[in-house]
C-alpha positions, 0 to 999 in steps of 0.5 A: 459492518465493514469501514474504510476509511480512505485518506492521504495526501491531495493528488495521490489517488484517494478519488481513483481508490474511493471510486474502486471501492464503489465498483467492488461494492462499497458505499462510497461518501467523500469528504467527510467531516470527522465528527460526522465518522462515528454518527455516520458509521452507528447510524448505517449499522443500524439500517437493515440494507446489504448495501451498507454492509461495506462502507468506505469514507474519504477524509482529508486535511479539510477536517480541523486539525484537532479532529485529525488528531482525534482519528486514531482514538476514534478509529479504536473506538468503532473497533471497540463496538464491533465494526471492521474499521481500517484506514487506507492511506495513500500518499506519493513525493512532494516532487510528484504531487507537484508535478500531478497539480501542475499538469492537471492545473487543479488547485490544491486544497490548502493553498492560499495567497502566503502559501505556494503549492510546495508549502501547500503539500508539505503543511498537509503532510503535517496536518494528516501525520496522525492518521498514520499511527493507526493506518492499516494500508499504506500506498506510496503512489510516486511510481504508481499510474491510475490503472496500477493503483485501481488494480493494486486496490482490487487486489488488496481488497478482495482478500477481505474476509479471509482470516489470512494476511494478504501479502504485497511483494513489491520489487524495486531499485535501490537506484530509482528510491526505497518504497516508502509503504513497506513493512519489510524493506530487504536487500538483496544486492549482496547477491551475484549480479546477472547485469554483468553477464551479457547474454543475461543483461536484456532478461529479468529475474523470471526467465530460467537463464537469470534464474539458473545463473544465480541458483549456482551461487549458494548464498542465493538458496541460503538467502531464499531459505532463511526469508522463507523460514522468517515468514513462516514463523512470524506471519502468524503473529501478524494475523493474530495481531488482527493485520489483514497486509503485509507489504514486503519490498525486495531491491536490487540495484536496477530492480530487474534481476535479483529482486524481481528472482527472489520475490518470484522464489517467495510468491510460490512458497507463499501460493504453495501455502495457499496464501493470497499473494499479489506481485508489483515489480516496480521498474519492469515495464 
């Protein structure tokens, strides 16, 4: 049986990702306590139905701290008996959460009158750190809106039953903030910078005139080359760890020319591979 357990912080899109999961064919129960997980979980194996076959279960800081604690080793433990059980845990800035609650004007869960929704969102953060240690996808959602994240979640998860890593390659700017969810964070700034050629400022790194400006430069096919060779040696042992995601973020200054080139380069060596690859560039529209 197949266990997801969606978790993170309050207004980053747990609800949005939970109902996902249901339209992909999941059983979906939200907020549940953890010392329901592990009697929840045995007890559905047991039950001859297709439709528990894939479960998905929210869980968020309501739970006692201790329990949060316990997750981990709990998590451990179902793999143990055989369950396919991993955490999806999502999670956005302090800035953006508090923008979220204040134009929705929801209250958030573990505000209280000595406690202002700042301190609120930052308590949780502490409270949920455990999860972390044992999460299996991780979503930074700051710049992510409800119909990116519902098609990011789709993406991610029908590679499952594959016995290959499924491959995120997200690009971005330096100049807008780094990814916090990346597994590989790469820089790509000591590369030329189309931005300086006028007739090239307006393009992106997939049209052919931005692609050929920088194929002129060798240390852009070195760069490409060396990337490529340190995927193929190490990607394997991730998928012999038992990883099932990969997230690599790729930035330039603005996220437009040399991230959004190089992350196309790598798409169609890992396609050619037959690898299961999904693309985000962050800062095009």
């Amino acid at each position: 049986m197949e266990l997801v357990i969606v978790s993170g912080l309050s207004g980053s899109g747990k609800s949005v990702a939970l109902h996902t999961l249901e339209d992909l064919g999941y059983y979906c129960i939200d907020n549940l306590p953890i010392f329901l997980l592990k009697d929840l979980a045995i007890g559905l194996a047991s039950t001859p139905q297709p439709a528990f076959e894939k479960i998905a279960v929210g869980i968020d800081a309501r739970n006692q701290a201790e329990h949060l604690r316990e997750l981990p080793a709990l998590v451990g433990e179902l793999q143990r008996r055989s369950f396919d059980c991993r955490v999806l845990y999502l999670e956005a800035e302090s800035e953006t959460l508090i923008k979220r609650f204040s134009e929705t004007r929801r209250k958030h869960p573990l505000t209280a009158r000595d406690r202002s929704l700042a301190e609120a969102i930052d308590y949780e953060r502490r409270l949920l750190e455990p999860i972390l240690s044992d999460t299996g996808l991780r979503i930074d959602t700051t710049h992510t809106n409800v119909h990116q994240l519902r098609d990011l979640v789709k993406e991610r998860f029908s590679a499952e039953g594959q016995s290959q890593v499924s491959i995120l390659l997200q690009t971005f700017g330096f100049k807008h903030g780094v990814p916090r969810d990346a597994d590989f964070v790469l820089d790509v700034r000591c590369l030329p910078n189309p931005h300086w050629q006028q007739a090239l400022r307006p393009l992106t790194g997939l049209d052919p005139q931005v692609a050929e400006f920088l194929e002129q430069a060798p240390e852009v096919t070195e760069m490409r080359d060396d990337l490529t060779r340190f995927f193929d040696r190490w990607i394997p042992y991730f998928e012999a760890d038992g990883r099932s995601y990969l997230t690599v973020a790729m930035g330039c200054t603005g996220g437009q020319h040399r991230s959004v080139y190089m992350a196309d380069q790598l798409r169609r060596h890992f396609e050619a591979q037959g690898r299961k690859v999904v693309v985000r560039h962050r800062e095009l529209p």
